[in-house]
Structure formats: structure tokens, C-alpha cells
SEMARVEX-232766 format. One record per residue (C-alpha): x, z, y. Coordinates in Angstrom, 1 decimal, m for minus. Each point is the difference from the previous one (the first is absolute). Layout:
N
<pt <X, Z, Y>>;
...
END
This chain:
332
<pt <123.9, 92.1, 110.7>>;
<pt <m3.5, m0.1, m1.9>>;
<pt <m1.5, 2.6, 2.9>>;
<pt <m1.4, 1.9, m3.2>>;
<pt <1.1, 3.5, 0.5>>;
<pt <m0.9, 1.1, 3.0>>;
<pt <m1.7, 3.1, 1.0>>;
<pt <m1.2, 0.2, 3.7>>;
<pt <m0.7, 3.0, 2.0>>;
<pt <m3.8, 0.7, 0.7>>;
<pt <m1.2, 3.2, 1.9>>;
<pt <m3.5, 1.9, m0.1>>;
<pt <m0.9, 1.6, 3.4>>;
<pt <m2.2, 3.0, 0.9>>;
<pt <m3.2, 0.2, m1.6>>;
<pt <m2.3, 3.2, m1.4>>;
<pt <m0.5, m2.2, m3.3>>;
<pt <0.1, m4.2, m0.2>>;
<pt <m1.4, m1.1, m3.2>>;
<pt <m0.5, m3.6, 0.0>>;
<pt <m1.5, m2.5, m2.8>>;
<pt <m0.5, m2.9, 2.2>>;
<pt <1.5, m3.3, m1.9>>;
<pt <2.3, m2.0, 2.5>>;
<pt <m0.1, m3.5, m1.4>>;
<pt <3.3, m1.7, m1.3>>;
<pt <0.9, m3.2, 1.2>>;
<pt <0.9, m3.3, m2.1>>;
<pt <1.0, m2.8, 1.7>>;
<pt <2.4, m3.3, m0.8>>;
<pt <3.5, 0.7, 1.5>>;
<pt <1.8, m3.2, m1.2>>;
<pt <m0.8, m3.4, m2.1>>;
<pt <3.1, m0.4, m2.3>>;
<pt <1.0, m3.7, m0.8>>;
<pt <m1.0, 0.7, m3.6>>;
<pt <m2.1, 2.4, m2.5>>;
<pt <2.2, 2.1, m2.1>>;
<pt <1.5, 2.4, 2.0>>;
<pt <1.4, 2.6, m0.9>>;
<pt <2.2, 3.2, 1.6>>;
<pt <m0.1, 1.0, 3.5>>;
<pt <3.1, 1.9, 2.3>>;
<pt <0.3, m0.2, 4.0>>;
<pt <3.3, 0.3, 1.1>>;
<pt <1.8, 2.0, 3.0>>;
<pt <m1.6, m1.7, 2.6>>;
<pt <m3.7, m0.7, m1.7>>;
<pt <m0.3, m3.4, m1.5>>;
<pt <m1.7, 0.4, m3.3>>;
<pt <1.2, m1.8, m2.8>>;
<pt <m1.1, m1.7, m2.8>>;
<pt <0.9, m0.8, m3.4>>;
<pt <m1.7, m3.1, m1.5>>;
<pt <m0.1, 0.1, m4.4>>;
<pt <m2.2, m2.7, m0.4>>;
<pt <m2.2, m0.9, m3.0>>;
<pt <2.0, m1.1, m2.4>>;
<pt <3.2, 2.1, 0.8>>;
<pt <1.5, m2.3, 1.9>>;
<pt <m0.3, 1.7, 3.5>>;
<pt <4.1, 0.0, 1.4>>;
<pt <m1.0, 0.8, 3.9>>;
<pt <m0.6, 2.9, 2.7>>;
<pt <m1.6, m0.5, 2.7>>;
<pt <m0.2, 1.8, 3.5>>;
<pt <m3.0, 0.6, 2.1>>;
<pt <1.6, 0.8, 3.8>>;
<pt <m1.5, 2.1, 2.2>>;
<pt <m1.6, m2.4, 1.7>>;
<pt <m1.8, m1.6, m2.8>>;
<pt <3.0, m3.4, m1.2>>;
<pt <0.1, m0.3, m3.9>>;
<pt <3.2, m1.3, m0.9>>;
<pt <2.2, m0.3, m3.6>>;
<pt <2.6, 3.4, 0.6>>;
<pt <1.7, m0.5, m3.6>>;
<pt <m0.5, m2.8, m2.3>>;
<pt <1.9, m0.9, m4.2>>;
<pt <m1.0, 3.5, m1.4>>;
<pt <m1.7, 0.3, m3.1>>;
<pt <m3.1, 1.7, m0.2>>;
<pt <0.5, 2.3, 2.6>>;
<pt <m3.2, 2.7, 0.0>>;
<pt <1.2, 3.5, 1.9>>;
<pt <2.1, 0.0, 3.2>>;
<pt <1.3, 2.8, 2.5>>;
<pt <2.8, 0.6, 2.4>>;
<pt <2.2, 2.7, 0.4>>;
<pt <1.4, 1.5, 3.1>>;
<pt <2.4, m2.4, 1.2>>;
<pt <m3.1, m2.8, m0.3>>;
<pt <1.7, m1.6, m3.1>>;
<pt <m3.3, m1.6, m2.0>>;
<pt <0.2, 0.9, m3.8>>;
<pt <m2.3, m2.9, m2.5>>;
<pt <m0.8, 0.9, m3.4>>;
<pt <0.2, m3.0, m2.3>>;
<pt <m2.2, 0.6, m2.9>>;
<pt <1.1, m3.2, m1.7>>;
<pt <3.7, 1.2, m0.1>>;
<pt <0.1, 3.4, 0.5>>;
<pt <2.3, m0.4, 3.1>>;
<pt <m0.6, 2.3, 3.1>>;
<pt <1.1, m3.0, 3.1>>;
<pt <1.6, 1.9, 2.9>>;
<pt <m0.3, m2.3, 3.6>>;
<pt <1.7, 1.7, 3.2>>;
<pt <m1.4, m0.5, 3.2>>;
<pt <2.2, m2.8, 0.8>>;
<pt <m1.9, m2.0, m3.4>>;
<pt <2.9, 0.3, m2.6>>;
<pt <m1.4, 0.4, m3.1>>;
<pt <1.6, 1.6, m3.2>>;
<pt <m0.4, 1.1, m3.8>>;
<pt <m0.3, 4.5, 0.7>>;
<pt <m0.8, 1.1, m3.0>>;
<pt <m1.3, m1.9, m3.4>>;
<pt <m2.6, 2.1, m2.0>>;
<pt <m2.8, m1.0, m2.3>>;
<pt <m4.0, m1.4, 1.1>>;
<pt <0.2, 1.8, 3.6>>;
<pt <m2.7, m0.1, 1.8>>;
<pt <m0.8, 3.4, 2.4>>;
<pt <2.8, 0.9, 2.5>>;
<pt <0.1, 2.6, 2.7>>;
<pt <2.9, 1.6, 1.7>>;
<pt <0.9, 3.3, 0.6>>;
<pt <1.6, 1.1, 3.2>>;
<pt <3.2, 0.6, m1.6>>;
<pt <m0.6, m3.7, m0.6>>;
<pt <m0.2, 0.7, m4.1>>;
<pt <m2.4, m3.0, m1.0>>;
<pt <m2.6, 1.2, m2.7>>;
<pt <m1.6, m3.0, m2.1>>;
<pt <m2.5, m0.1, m2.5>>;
<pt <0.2, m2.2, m2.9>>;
<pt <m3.4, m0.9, m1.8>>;
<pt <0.6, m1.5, m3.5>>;
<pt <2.9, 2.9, m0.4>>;
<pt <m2.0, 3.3, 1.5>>;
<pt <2.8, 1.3, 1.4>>;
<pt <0.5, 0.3, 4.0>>;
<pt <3.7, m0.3, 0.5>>;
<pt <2.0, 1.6, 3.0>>;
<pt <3.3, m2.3, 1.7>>;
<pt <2.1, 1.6, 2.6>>;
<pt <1.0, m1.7, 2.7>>;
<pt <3.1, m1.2, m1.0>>;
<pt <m2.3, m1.9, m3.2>>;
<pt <1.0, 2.4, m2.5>>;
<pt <m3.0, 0.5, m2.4>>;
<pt <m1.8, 1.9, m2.4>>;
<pt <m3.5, 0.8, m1.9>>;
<pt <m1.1, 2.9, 2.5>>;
<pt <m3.1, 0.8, m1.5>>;
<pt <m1.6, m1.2, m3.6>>;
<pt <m2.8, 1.5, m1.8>>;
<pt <m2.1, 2.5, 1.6>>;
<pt <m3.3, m1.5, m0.1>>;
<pt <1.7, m3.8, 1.2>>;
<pt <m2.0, m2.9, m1.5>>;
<pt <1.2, m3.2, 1.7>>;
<pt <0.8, 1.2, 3.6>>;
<pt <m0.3, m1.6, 2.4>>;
<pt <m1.1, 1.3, 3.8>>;
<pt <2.6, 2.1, 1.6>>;
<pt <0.0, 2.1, 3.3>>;
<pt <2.0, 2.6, 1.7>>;
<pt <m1.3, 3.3, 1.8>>;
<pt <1.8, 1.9, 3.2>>;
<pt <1.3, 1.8, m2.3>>;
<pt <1.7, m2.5, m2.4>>;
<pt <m2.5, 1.0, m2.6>>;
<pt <m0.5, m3.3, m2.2>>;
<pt <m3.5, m1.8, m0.8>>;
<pt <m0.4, m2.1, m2.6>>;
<pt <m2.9, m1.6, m1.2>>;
<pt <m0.9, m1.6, m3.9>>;
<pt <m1.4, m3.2, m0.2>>;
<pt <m1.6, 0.0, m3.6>>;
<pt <m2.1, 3.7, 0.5>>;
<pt <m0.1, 0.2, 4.2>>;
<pt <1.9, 3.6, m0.6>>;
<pt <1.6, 1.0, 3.1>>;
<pt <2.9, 2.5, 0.2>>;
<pt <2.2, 2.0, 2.2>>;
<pt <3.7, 0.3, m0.7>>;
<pt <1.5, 2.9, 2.0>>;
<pt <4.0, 0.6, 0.6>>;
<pt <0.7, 1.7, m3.4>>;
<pt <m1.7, m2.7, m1.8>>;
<pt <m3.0, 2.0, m0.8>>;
<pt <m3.3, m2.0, m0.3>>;
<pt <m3.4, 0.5, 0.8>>;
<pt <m2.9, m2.4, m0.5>>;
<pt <m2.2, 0.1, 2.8>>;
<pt <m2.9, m2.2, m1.0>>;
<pt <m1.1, m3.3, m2.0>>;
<pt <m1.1, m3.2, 2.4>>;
<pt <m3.2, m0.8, 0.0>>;
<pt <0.2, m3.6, m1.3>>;
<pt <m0.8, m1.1, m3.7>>;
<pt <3.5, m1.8, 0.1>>;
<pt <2.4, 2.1, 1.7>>;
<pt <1.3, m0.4, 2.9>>;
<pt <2.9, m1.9, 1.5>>;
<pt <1.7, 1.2, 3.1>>;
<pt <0.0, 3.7, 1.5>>;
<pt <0.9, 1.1, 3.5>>;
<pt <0.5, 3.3, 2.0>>;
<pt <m1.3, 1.1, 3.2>>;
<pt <m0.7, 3.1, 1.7>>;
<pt <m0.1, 2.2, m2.7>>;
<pt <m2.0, m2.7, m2.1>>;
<pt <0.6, m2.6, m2.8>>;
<pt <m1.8, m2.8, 0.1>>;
<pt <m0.6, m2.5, m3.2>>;
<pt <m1.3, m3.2, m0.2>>;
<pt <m2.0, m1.4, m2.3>>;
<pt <0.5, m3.3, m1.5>>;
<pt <m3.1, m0.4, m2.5>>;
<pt <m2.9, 1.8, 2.4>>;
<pt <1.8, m1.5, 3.4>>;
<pt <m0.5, 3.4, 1.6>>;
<pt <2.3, 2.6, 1.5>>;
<pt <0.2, 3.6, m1.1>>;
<pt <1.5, 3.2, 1.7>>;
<pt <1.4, 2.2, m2.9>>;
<pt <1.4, 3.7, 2.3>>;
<pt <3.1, 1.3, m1.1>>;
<pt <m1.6, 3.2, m0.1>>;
<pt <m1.5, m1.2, m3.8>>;
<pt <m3.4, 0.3, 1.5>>;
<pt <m2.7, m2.8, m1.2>>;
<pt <1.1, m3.8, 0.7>>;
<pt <m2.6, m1.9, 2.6>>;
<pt <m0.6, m3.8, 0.8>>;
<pt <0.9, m0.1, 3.8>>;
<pt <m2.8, m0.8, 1.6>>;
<pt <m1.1, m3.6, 0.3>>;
<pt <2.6, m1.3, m1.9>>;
<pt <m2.8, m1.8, m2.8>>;
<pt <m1.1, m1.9, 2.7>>;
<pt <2.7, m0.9, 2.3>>;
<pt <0.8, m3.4, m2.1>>;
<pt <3.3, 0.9, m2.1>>;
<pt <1.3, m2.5, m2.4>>;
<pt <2.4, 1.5, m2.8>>;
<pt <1.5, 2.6, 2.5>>;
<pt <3.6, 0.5, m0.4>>;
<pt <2.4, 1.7, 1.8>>;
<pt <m1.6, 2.5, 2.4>>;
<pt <2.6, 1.3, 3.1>>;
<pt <m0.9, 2.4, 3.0>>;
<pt <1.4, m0.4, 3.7>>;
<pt <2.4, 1.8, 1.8>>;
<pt <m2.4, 3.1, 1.1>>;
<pt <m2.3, m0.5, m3.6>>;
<pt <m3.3, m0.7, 1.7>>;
<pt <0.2, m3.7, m1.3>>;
<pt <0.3, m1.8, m3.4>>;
<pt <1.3, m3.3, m0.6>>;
<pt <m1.5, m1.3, m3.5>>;
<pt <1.5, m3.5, m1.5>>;
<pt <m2.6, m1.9, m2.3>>;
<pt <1.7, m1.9, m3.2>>;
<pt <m3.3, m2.3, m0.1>>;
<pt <m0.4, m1.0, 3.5>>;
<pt <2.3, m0.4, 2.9>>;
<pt <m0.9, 2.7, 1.9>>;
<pt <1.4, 3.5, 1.5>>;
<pt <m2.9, 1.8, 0.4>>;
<pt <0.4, 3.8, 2.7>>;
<pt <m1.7, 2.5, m0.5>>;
<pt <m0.4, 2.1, 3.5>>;
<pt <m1.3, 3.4, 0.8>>;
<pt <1.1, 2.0, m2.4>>;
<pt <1.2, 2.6, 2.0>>;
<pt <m3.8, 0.7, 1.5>>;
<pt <m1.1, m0.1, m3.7>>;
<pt <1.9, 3.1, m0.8>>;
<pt <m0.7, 1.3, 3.0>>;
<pt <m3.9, 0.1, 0.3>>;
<pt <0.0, 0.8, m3.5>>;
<pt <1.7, 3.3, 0.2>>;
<pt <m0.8, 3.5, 0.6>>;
<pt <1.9, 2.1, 2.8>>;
<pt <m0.1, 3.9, 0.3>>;
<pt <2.3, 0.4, 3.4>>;
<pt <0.8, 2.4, 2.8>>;
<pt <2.5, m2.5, 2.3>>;
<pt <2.3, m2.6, m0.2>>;
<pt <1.8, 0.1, m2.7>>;
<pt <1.9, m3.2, m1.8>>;
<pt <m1.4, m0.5, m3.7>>;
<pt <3.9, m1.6, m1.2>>;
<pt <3.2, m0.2, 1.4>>;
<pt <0.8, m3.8, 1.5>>;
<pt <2.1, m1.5, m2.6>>;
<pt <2.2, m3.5, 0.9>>;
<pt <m0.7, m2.6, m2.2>>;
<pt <1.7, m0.9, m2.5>>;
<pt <1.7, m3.4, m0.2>>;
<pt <m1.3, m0.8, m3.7>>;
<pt <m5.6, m1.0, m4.8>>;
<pt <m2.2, m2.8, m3.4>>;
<pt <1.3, 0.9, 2.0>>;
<pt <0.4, 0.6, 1.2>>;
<pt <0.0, 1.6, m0.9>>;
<pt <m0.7, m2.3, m1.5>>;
<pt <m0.7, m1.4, m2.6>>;
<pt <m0.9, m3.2, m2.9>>;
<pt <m2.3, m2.6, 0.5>>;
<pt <m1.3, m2.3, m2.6>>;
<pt <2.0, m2.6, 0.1>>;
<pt <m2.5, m2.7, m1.3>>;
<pt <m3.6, m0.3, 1.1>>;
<pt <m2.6, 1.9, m1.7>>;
<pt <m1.4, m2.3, m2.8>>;
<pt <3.6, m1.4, m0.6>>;
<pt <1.2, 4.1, m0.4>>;
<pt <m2.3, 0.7, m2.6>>;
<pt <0.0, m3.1, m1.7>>;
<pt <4.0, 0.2, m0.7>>;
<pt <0.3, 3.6, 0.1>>;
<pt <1.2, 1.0, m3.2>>;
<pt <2.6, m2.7, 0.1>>;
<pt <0.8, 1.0, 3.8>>;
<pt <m0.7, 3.5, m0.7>>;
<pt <m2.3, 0.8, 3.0>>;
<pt <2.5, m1.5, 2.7>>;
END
């Protein structure tokens, strides 16, 4: 359950005419010191621990880690290979993707572990409610679609896809994915039709991509900054603050259960950084015309599935060692 698609319920009361431009600062603060750097996807599961995947530097990473609610780090999984996104689906099963295999791990909640589905250089997964896993594979630009009984195919291919890598979910099951190699973001309705929404910011891409309240959200991995890219194709922001709120390589990027939080993994430190008040950000930054009470969006349960997370690749190597090997590597 990545907490990515989630769209809560705001409501505008009785006013002549509101127009506000008054900035309401976002927050960054540390919410966890990870044994190690190179970290890599994020998920919370049914009941709200987040979890962590650990890649390493050198591609060794085999481990997820939990983060409890009350703060205890502890190993969750250990003997994968390379594992980069996770997610759980409804009935709380975790689901690893092993970028050194190509094997999609399945754990129950009880901690048996087994081989779901065998594909090739996964590295985004995010699951739909129907608890369809879609995972993106970078070296192969292809995002591939497994049901839940791990039968598999190439959902979508072409289409703009250059090394995908981020991956989110909407509401509405619309699909998200994000390119590494250009930063070009799309949106993947029902009948597979696709529509680019915008280019990240950063000069190298970006990794992860995540979905909340009727916003994607991208992180950037060379200019260690966050961007807000609307679904609506208008222009693609930094969110503010974000160049200054000490980001290291940000990876995988995951919302809360409500959407007014992000949870942001850094491959080259070991810290989670969240991001707070995002809700008042959209708030005091838009304009209301309104005669009573009226709700702006239906309330919409959550559901239990990005870049993912919706989610989504990270670099799997640190910086200097990326660029150094990437033709032989190409771009891990």
C-alpha cells in the first residue's frame, strides 16, 4: 500500500469572492536515519509501517527494511537481489522487484517468501486494486502488466517510453509512468491511450514518480529537488523549498494515507526526508468563486497499492560510479 493515489475531500465555504496568493511554506524535516546510504523504494503496508528497500552501491543491496510506527528500524526481508521498487496489494502481501534477476519476490504477511513472477531489469511496481501489479523495466522500455495469479505480459511499449522507470496509480486506475533518460512524464488511461503531461525539470531525468490528490510528483536525482508536474498538462513547478531542504539523490517519493505528506528515500544518504503541508500549499494558493458549502471531490477510499510508486528506478550505483560505467551498465 504505497498511499500514492489518494484524493481527499476539501470543501470551500461561503464567501462573495476569496482570491488568495499567500505562500504557505512546505515543510522538510528528517523522518528516519536508515542503517545505510543507498536506499531505494518506499511502500507502507496495511497498518502504516513504511518500508524500505536497500540497493546499495555496488548492486549488492539483498534487504528491506521496516520503519514501525513508532519509529524501530528493523531487517523485514533479507537474500534478494537488487531489490529497487516495492508495494503491497490488498491482502498486505509485499511484492520486491529484483533488478539483478528480473524476479518479482512475493512475502505474505506471515514472512513466506516466494518466486511470483520472473521478468527482465524490473525496477518500478505499483498495484492496482484488482491487485494487477504494473512494473517498469528500464534497460527494456517497456512497463509490463502481471495479474495476480503472476501471469504476464509487455502492457505497454513504445509511446514515447525511453527507460521507464517511476510508476504511480490515480483513483481512477489511470497509470503514471515516468522516463529516466528525458524526465518525460505520461499518463496511461484504461484503453491504453497516452498522454504526456510534462518533462521534469532536472538535467538528468528523474527517478521515482508518485500520485497524490490529483498531483504527480517527480523527483529529481541530478538537481536534488522536487517537482509537482498536474495531471491537467499545465506547466511542471519545483515544490517549494525543495532546493534547500538537504536531499541527497532522491529516490522513491510516496504520499500518506490522506496525501498531505511525502515520504522521500535518499540513494546517497541514509535518510527519509517528509515533506509536510502540502495540503495548505494548494490551499492558499488557489482561487475560490463560491456561494455555500459545497465539496470540491467526492471522498475516495484508498487504494491498497507508485517509483512508485508509483514508483519508480533509482540509480543503483552512486553518482560518479553511474556515469563512469554507464555505457557498460547502460545507465543502471
Amino acid at each position: 500500500m504505497k498511499f500514492k493515489n489518494t484524493l481527499i475531500t476539501s470543501f470551500t465555504f461561503t464567501l462573495l469572492t476569496s482570491v488568495s496568493t499567500m505562500s504557505s511554506p512546505v515543510d522538510y524535516s528528517t523522518f528516519a536515519t536508515m542503517p545505510k546510504s543507498g536506499n531505494d523504494g518506499l511502500s507502507f503496508d496495511l497498518e502504516g509501517n513504511l518500508y524500505v528497500s536497500y540497493i546499495g552501491g555496488n548492486l549488492s543491496g539483498d534487504k528491506i527494511y521496516k520503519i514501525a510506527t513508532d519509529g524501530e528500524i528493523s531487517t523485514a526481508v533479507s537474500d534478494l537481489a537488487g531489490p529497487l521498487g516495492i508495494d503491497f496489494d490488498s491482502l498486505g502481501n509485499l511484492y520486491v522487484a529484483n533488478y539483478n534477476t528480473g524476479i518479482i519476490t512475493k512475502i505474505t504477511p506471515e514472512g513466506t517468501k516466494s518466486r511470483f513472477s520472473n521478468l527482465i531489469n524490473v525496477n518500478g511496481i505499483v498495484i492496482s486494486k484488482q491487485d494487477e501489479l504494473f512494473v517498469t523495466s528500464y534497460n527494456d522500455s517497456v512497463v509490463y502488466k502481471v495479474t495476480s495469479g503472476g501471469d504476464s505480459e509487455i502492457w505497454l511499449q513504445g509511446n514515447g517510453l525511453n527507460a521507464p522507470v517511476g510508476i504511480a496509480l490515480d483513483e481512477d486506475e489511470n497509470v503514471y509512468v515516468g522516463n529516466y533518460n528525458n524526465g518525460r512524464i505520461f499518463k496511461i488511461d484504461s484503453d491504453k491511450s497516452v498522454t504526456e503531461l510534462g518533462s521534469s525539470l532536472d538535467s538528468q531525468g528523474n527517478a521515482y514518480i508518485t500520485y497524490a490528490n490529483g498531483m504527480v510528483y517527480a523527483s529529481g536525482i541530478d538537481s536534488n529537488r522536487i517537482y509537482k508536474v498536474p495531471v491537467d498538462g499545465s506547466a511542471v513547478t519545483e515544490l517549494e523549498g525543495s532546493a534547500e531542504a538537504g536531499f541527497n539523490f532522491p529516490n522513491d517519493i510516496v504520499p500518506n494515507e490522506d496525501g498531505t505528506k511525502l515520504y522521500v528515500s535518499n540513494f546517497q544518504n541514509n535518510k527519509i526526508i517528509v515533506i509536510e503541508n502540502l495540503d495548505e500549499v494548494t490551499a492558499a494558493t488557489s482561487t475560490t468563486v463560491t456561494t455555500a458549502p459545497t465539496p470540491t471531490s467526492a471522498p475516495t477510499k484508498v487504494n491498497k497499492s507508485s517509483g512508485g510508486g508509483t514508483m519508480g528506478y533509482s540509480v543503483l550505483i552512486s553518482l560518479l560510479l553511474f556515469r563512469s560505467f554507464k555505457k557498460s551498465l547502460r545507465r543502471l
